[in-house]
Structure formats: C-alpha cells, structure tokens
N, C-alpha and C positions, 0 to 999 in steps of 0.2 A: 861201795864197790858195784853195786846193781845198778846204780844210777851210770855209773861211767860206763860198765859195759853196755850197758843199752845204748848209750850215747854213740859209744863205740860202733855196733854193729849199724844204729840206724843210719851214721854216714856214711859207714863205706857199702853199705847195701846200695841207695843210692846212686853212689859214687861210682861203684861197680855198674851198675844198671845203665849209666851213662856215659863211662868211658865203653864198656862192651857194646855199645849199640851204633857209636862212633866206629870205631876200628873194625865191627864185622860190617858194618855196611856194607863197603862195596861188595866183600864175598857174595854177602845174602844176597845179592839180588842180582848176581848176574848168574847164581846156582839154581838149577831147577826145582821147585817148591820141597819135594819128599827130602834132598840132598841137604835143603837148605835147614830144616829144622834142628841139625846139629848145633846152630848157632842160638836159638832161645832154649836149649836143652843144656848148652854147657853154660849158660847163666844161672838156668834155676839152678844147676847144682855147683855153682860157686857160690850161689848167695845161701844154700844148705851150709855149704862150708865155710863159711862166715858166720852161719847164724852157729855153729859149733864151736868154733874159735873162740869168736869174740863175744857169744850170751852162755857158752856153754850147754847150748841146745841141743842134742842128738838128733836124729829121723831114722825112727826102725818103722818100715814100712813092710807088710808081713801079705801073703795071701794073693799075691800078682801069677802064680800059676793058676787063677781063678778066671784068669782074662780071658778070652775067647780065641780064638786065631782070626775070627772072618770082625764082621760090625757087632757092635755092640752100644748099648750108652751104658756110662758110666756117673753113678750116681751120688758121689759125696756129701757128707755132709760140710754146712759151712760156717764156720765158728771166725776165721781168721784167714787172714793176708796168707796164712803159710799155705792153706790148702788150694791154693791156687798157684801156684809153684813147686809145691813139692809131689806131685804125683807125673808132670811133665816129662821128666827123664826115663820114665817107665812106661810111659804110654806111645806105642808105633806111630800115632797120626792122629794123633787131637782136634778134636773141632770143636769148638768151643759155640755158647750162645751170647753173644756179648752188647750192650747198647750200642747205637748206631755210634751215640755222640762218641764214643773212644775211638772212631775213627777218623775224627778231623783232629787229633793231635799227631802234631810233625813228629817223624820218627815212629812212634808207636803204631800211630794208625795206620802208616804206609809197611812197616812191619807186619801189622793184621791182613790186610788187604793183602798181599803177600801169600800168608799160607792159609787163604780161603776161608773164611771162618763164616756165620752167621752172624750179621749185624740186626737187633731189631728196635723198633721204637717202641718203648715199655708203656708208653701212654696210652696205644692201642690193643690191649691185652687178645683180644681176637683174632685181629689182622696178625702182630707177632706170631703166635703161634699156629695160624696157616701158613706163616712165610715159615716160619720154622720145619714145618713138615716137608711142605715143598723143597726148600731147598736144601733139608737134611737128607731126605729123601737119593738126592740127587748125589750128593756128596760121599752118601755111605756106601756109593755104588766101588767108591774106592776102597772100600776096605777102612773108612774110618771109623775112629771111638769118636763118639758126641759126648762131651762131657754137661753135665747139667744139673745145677744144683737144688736140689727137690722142695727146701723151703725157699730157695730166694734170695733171701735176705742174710746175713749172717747173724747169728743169734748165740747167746751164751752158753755158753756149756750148763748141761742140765734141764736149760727151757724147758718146757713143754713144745712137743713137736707141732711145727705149726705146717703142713707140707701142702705145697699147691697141687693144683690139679694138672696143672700143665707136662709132667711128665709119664704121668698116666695117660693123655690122650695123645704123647709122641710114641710110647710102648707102643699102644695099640695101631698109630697108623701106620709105623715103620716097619713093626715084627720081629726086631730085633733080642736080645737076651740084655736083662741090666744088670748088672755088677754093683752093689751098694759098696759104701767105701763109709767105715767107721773111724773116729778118731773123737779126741777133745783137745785139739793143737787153743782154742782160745785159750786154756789155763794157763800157756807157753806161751803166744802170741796172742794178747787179747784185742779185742776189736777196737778202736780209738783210745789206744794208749800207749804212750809212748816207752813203757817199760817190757825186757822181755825176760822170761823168768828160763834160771836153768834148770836142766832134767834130762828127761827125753821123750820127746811126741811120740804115741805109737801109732800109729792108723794101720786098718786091716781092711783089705778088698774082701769083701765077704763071697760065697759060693753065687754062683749067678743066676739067677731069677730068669727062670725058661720061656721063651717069645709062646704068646697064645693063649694065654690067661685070660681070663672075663677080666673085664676092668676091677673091679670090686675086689678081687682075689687078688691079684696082682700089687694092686693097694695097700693092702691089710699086710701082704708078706712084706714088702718092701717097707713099712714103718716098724712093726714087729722086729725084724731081723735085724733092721740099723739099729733101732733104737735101745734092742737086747744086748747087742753091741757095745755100742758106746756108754751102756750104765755099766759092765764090766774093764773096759778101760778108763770108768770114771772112779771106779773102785779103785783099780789098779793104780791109777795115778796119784789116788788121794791117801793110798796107805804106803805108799812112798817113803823110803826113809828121809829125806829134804823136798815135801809136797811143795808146789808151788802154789799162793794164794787160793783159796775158792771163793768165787763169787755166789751170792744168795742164790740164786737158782742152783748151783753145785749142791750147797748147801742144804736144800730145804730136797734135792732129789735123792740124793744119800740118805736124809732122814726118811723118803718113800720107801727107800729100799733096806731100811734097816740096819742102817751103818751108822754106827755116831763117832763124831770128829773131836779128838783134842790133839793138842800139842805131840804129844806121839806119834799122831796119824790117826788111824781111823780100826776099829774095831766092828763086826756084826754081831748083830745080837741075836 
C-alpha cells in the first residue's frame, strides 16, 4: 500500500505541475508580477493537497503571526522537496536565491524570470553572494521575504548542523529581521527517494531574530533556536503513534538527547 501511494502521488504531483503551468500560462504573464503569484501559490497548495490525499501526508504549519509586515529573510531548514513548496502559500512576496542554470528550463525558468528572483552561479561563492546582496538589497525595497536556506544543501533529519556563512553576511548587509523556520518534513519526504511516508509534517516559523546583531551573536541564536526546534519536533514525530521510518542520523540524535526508540515509539530517560 506505501509503495502504490507513493506511486500515486509522485505522478500526479508531476502531472499536476505540468498540466498547471500549461493552463495558467497565458494568465501569468500578461498579469502584473505581485497579481500574478496567485498562480505558483495555488500549485504549491494543490500539490499539499495531493501529498494529503494520496501519501496521507498533513502540513500543520504553526507560528506565521512570527512574520514581519515590512522585509525580512526567512530562514528554513532543508531536509526535502516539501519545504520548498510548502511555506509559498504563506509567504506575501517570496524571493527566493536559486542557481542560474534553473533558468534556462522552458516553462520554469521563464516562470522564475517572471516574479524576479535571484539567480546565482554557485561555482563562484564570492561573486554569488555579492550579487546576492546587491540585488537583494534592491528587491527588499519591495517589501519582500528572501527566502534562504542556511545549510545549503538538504540534509537528513538529525545531521549535525552544518550551516553556511553566507546568511550571516546577507543579515548583516541588508539589516533586515530572520525568521528561522523549524521542521523535519525529510522523515515524510526524504531526500532521493521515492517513497512518502504518512503522518503529518509540522514546521514552526520561530520568533524572529531582531536586525543588528554582531555577526557572531546573530549566529549562535539562529542555530540554537532552529536546532532546539527541530530536536523537539523530532521528538515529537518519532513518539508518534504510526512514526515514520528514522534514518541513523534521527537515530543516533534521539539517542544525544536521551530518547530511546522501539516499536512503540520512543520514550526519555
């Protein structure tokens, strides 16, 4: 049954992704950018409603009276596909930092180009993020959320935080407030596989982290604060009454934090 529903959602997510991108075309692009965002806003939250349906996935998404009214960047962590979708519908004016090369794909790219985004070439780590300030800089003048994800890479639930430096030096040049965004959606969507476990993701926009902080202070709260985070939703999901899988890093973090795992779930000691 796990294998079919997977199967299930992974086509018609898809499938959905491409017939919606056909059909709103024309709208989006003869709508003015702000007007036009209703159209990748009501995809990501058809493909929520997909991944509910058809994995039996939930999305409780908690803590969005956290968000700011003016700019801000918004700092998620990144485990999986979902968190890159599922915070969209919530967010007034997303800007995203994304590689260049996603913009030479037909459809997509000319979608991105569209609602302004940041392209950068990840091979020059310097130059990106000068261009990144520059033209963030610019962009937030609108009133937008930067979204940017603070290790990179996507990583398994539980890792050890591996977080770059590159959002500590756009804090500082932009002056903005960050917003960390806690979850463990990989246990539910894990990163190169094709199965999706049912449940329900929780992620929590945590209180926001005030512009003007020394680098090093700024730092230290924003891994602290996510990372305190997301060991108590890793709790939470792993005493579960039907937990989904945990990977050895889940595994061996629970055991830092004094939780041990059997077939029941999980107990602290």
């Amino acid at each position: 049954m796990l294998i079919l529903r997977s199967l299930a959602f992974n086509v018609a997510f898809y499938g959905n992704l491409i017939v919606q991108m056909i059909v709103w075309t024309p709208v989006f692009f003869l709508l003015p950018r702000r007007k036009a965002w209703f159209v990748p806003k009501v995809w990501a939250a058809s493909s929520l409603w997909l991944h509910r349906v058809l994995a039996g996935t939930r999305a409780e998404i908690t803590g969005l009276e956290n968000l700011p009214d003016g700019p801000c960047i918004i700092a998620p962590k990144h485990q999986s596909f979902w968190d890159t979708i599922a915070f969209l519908p919530s967010i007034p004016d997303a800007l995203y930092i994304l590689k260049r090369e996603l913009m030479w794909i037909p459809f997509f790219g000319w979608y991105v180009a569209k609602m302004r985004m940041i392209p950068i070439d990840r091979g020059s780590r310097s130059k990106a993020l000068k261009k990144a300030v520059r033209i963030g800089r610019e962009l937030m003048k609108e009133n937008r959320q930067l979204i940017i994800y603070p290790e990179g890479t996507r990583r398994s639930p539980g890792a050890e935080p591996a977080y770059k430096y590159g959002i500590v030096e756009l804090y500082a040049q932009l002056g903005v407030p960050v917003v960390p965004v806690a979850h463990v959606a990989g246990l539910y969507w894990p990163r190169r596989k094709f199965l999706r476990y049912p449940g329900t993701i929780r992620a929590r926009f945590l209180p926001l982290i005030e512009a003007g902080l020394p680098r090093d202070e700024f730092q230290r709260r924003l891994i602290s604060e996510t990372e305190a985070a997301c060991d108590a939703l890793l709790l939470e999901a792993a005493s579960a009454p039907n937990p989904p899988p945990l990977p050895e890093t889940a595994k061996r973090r629970l055991a830092e934090l004094g939780a041990t795992a059997d077939l029941s779930g999980i107990s602290v000691r």
